[in-house]
C-alpha positions in Angstrom: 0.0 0.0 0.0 1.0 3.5 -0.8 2.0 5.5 2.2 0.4 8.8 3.2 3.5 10.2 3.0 4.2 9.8 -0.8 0.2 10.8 -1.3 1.1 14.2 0.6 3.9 15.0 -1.4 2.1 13.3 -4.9 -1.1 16.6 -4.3 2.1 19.1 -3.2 3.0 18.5 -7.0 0.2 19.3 -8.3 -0.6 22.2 -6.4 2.7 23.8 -7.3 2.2 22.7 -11.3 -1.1 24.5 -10.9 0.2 27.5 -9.3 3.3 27.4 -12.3 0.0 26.8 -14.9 -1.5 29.6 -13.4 1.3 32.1 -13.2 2.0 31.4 -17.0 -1.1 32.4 -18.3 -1.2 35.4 -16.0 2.3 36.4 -17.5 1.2 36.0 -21.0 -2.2 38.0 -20.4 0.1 40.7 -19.2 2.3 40.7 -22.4 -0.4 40.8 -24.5 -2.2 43.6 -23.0 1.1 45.8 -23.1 1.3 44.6 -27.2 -1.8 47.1 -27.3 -0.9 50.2 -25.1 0.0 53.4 -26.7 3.9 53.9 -25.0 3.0 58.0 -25.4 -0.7 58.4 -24.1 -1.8 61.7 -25.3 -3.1 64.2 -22.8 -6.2 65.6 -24.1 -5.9 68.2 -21.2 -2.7 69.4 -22.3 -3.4 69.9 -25.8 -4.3 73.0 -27.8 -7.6 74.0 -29.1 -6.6 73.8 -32.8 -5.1 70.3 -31.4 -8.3 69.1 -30.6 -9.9 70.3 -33.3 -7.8 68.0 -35.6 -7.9 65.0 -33.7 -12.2 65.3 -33.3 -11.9 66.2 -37.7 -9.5 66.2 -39.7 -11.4 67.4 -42.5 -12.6 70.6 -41.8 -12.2 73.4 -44.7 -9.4 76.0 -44.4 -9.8 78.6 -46.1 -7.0 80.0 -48.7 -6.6 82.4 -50.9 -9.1 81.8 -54.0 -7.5 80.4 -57.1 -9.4 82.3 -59.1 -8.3 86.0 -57.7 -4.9 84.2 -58.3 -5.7 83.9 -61.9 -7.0 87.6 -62.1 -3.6 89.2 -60.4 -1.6 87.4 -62.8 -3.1 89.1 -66.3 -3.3 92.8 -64.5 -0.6 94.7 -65.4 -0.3 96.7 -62.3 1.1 94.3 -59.6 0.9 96.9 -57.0 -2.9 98.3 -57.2 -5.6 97.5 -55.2 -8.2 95.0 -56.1 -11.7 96.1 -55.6 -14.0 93.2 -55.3 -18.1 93.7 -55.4 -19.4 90.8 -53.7 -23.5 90.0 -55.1 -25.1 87.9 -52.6 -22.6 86.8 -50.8 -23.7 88.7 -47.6 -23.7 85.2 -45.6 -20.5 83.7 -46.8 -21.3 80.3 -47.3 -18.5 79.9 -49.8 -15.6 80.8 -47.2 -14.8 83.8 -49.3 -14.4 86.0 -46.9 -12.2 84.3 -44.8 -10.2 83.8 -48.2 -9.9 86.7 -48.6 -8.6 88.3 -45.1 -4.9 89.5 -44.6 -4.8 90.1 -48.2 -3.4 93.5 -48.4 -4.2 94.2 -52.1 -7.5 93.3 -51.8 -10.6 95.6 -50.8 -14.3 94.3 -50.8 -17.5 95.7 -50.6 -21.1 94.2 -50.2 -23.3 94.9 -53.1 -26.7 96.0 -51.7 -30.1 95.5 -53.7 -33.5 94.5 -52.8 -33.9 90.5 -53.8 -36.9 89.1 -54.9 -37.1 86.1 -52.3 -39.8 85.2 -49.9 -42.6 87.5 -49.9 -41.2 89.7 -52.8 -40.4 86.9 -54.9 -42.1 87.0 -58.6 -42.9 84.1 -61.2 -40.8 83.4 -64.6 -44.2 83.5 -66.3 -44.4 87.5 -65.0 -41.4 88.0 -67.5 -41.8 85.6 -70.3 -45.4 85.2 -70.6 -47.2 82.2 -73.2 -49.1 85.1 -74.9 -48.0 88.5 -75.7 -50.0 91.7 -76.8 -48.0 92.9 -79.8 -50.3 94.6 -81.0 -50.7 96.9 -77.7 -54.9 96.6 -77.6 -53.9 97.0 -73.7 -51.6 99.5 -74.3 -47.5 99.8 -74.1 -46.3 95.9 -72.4 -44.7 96.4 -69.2 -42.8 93.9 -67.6 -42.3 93.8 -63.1 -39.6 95.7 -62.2 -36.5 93.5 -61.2 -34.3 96.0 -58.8 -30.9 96.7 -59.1 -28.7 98.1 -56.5 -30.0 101.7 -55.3 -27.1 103.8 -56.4 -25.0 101.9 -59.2 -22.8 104.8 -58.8 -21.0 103.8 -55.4 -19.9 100.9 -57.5 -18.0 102.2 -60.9 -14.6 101.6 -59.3 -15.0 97.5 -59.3 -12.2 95.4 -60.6 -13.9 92.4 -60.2 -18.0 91.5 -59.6 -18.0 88.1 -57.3 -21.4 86.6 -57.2 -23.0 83.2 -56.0 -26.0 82.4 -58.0 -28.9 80.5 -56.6 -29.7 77.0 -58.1 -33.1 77.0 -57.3 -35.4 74.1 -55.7 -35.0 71.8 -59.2 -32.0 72.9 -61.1 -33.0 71.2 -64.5 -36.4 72.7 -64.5 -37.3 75.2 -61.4 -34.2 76.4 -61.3 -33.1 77.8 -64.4 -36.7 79.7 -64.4 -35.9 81.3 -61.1 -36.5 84.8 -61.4 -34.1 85.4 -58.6 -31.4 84.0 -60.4 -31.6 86.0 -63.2 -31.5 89.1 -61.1 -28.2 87.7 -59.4 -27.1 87.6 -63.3 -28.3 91.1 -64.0 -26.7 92.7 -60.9 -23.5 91.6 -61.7 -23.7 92.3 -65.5 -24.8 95.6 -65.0 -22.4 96.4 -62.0 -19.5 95.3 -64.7 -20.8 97.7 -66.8 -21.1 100.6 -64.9 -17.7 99.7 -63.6 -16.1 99.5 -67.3 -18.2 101.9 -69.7 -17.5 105.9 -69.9 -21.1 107.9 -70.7 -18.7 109.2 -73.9 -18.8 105.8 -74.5 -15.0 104.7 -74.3 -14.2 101.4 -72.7 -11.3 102.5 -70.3 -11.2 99.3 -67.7 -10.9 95.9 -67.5 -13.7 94.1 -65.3 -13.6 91.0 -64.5 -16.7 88.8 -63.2 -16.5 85.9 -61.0 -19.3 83.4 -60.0 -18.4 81.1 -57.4 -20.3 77.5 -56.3 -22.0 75.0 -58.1 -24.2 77.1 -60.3 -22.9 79.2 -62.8 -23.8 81.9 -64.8 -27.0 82.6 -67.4 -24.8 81.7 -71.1 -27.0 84.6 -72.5 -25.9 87.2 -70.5 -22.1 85.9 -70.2 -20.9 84.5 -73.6 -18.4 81.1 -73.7 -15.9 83.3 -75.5 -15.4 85.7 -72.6 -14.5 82.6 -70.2 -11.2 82.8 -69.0 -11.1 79.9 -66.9 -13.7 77.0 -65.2 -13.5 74.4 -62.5 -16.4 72.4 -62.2 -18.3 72.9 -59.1 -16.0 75.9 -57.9 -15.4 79.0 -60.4 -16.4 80.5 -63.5 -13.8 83.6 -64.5 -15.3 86.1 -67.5 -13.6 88.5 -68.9 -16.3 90.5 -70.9 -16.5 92.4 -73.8 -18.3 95.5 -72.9 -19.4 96.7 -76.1 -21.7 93.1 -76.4 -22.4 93.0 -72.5 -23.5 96.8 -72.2 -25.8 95.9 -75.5 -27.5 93.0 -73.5 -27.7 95.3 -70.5 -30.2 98.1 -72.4 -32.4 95.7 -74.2 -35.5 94.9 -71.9 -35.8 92.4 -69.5 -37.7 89.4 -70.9 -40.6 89.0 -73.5 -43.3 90.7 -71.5 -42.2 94.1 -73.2 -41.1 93.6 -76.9 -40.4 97.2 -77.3 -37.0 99.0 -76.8 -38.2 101.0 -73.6 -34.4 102.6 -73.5 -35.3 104.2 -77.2 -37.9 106.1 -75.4 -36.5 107.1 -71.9 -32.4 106.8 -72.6 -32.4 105.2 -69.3 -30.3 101.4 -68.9 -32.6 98.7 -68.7 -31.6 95.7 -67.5 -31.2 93.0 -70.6 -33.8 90.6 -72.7 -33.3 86.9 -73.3 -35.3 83.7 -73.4 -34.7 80.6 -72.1 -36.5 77.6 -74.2 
């Protein structure tokens, strides 16, 4: 028979293996949590603002200077002058332009302030381009709604450049290009361009350029292909316009509504006629 002795010291064995078993296991727990720990924990608490900022998005816009103003200083011939910028409904900034455009000591800006037809002043394409027209004035001379320009286009003839952001409208490929506020975006900035570049003795004596920034451009039949200087998709449409054609459009009337010249009768600028099938 076996002895308690060598029974005592046969369940001391085992206890130790166990204890060896269990000691291993614990060490290799231990070296596999330390295979994950950062060896330089960040303190959040000691970090910047901005810091924090870029670990929470990384993404987040900057703002720069605007390529296309960088296009616009390269062909002027004066290096040194100021650039005077008219900004058309941009009065809310969603663009980022003026943030772009700060610490830039060449450049000066001014808000361009005119009555927009939006929300309860807002007006119908049909208003302008109506399915039938009197031509044969049995209800008199046509008239078509006034679309309002800035109050005093004088306090803008100095522009080098006309920035404007036109609305898309609620349904860009219908809704949208018959938004009347859109074409008064288009008008603004054409007839800013011209005030800006035409003499009254009727000598063009500066360059103007106009600038639409965001995802919808201009109207083609205000602001020709062939005065596009440059294009990114989604961004920036650069014009450099010929005055004599743009200063035409600009004294024709407004829309179908009124098929006579109106300027021929008062000498005053009218803003321009086109139609859009």
């Amino acid at each position: 028979m076996v002895s308690k002795n060598s029974h005592s010291h046969f369940k001391t064995k085992q206890r130790i293996y166990f204890i060896i078993f269990l000691l291993l296991v614990s060490l290799s727990l231990i070296i596999l949590a330390l295979s994950f720990h950062d060896p330089n924990p960040i303190n959040n608490n000691k970090l910047s603002t901005s810091q924090r900022i870029s670990q929470k998005d990384d993404h987040i816009p900057v703002a720069k200077h605007p390529e296309w103003l960088k296009i616009i200083e390269q062909k002027l011939r004066d290096k040194k002058k100021k650039i005077k910028l008219g900004l058309v409904n941009l009065d809310h900034d969603h663009h980022g332009l003026h943030d772009g455009l700060k610490g830039l000591d060449r450049v000066e800006t001014v808000s361009v302030r005119f009555d927009r037809l939006t929300g309860d002043n807002k007006r119908e394409w049909e208003e302008y381009f109506p399915e039938w027209i009197d031509e044969h004035h049995k209800w008199g001379p046509p008239r078509c709604p006034e679309i309002p320009l800035p109050t005093s286009l004088e306090q803008y003839n100095d522009l080098d450049v006309v920035v404007a952001s036109v609305p898309c409208g609620t349904n860009y490929t219908r809704k949208g290009v018959r938004d009347v506020f859109r074409l008064q975006v288009n008008l603004v900035a054409a007839n800013l361009a011209v005030r800006s570049g035409w003499e009254n003795q009727g000598v063009v004596h500066r360059t103007v350029y106009v600038v639409f920034v965001g995802s919808c451009g201009p109207m083609l039949e205000i602001f020709r292909c062939d005065d596009l200087v440059k294009h990114r998709k989604g961004e920036y449409w650069v014009y450099w316009p010929e005055m004599r054609r743009l200063k035409q459009k600009v004294l024709m009337p407004v829309g179908s509504c009124q098929l006579a010249p109106g300027y021929a009768e008062t000498g005053e600028v009218l803003v321009p006629f086109f139609a859009i099938s």
